[in-house]
N, C-alpha and C positions, 0 to 999 in steps of 0.2 A: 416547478421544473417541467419543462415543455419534452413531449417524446419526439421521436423522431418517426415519419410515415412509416417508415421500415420496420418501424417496433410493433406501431398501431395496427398493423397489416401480419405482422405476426401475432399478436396478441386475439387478434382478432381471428385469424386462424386456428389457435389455440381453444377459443369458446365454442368455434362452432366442431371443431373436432370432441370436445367434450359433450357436446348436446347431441351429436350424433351417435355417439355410443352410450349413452344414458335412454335414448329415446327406445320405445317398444317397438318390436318388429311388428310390421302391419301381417294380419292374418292370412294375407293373401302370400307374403311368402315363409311364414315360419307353418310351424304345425295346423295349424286349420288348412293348411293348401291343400291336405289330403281330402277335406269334406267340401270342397267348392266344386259344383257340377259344372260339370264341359259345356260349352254354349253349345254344340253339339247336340246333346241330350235336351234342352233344353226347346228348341225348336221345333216348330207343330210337325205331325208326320208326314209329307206332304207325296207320299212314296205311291198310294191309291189314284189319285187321280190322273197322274204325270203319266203323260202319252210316251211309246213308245215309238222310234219309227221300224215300219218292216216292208222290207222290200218284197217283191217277188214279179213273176213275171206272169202277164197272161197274154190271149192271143189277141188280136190285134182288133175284130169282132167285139168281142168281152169287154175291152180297154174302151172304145169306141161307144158300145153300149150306158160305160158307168160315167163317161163322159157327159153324154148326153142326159142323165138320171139324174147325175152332181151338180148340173147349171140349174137344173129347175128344182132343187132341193136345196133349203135353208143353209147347212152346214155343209156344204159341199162333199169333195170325195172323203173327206175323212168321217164324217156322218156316216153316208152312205154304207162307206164300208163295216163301219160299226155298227149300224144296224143291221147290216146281212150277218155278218159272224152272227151275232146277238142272237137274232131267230134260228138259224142253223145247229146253234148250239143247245137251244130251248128244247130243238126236236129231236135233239140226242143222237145226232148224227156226228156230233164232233166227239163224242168221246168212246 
């Protein structure tokens, strides 16, 4: 005896409705989901290196001077400037 599509397609329905509730919950969302670390945490700290920007304002002399300093220096004004803080701070004047 031949079924008919309609049968076959609920029948079929029917198995995988039962293999889905027989099947183990994967651990990512039952009870182990509490001990899976945050990709977050997980990722190198990359917080030390990463440049800030800071503005500020100097005179027009100064600006013109580190201009001038920045062209003929490797890393330009962001070098520059980081090495002058750098020593400044060495000589204990910044704090």
């Amino acid at each position: 005896m031949t079924m008919k599509k309609t049968d076959l397609v609920k029948n079929l329905a029917k198995k995988l409705e039962r293999d889905q509730k027989t099947a183990a919950i994967p651990q990512r969302f039952g009870q182990g989901a509490a001990s899976v670390v945050p990709k977050r945490e997980t990722r190198p700290d990359k917080g030390a290196g990463k440049p800030v920007p800071v503005v500020c304002r100097l005179p027009a002399e100064l600006a013109a001077r580190l201009r001038e300093t920045a062209v003929a220096h490797e890393g330009g004004v962001n070098a520059v400037v980081t090495e002058a803080l750098l020593r400044w701070f060495e000589a204990g004047k910044g704090s």
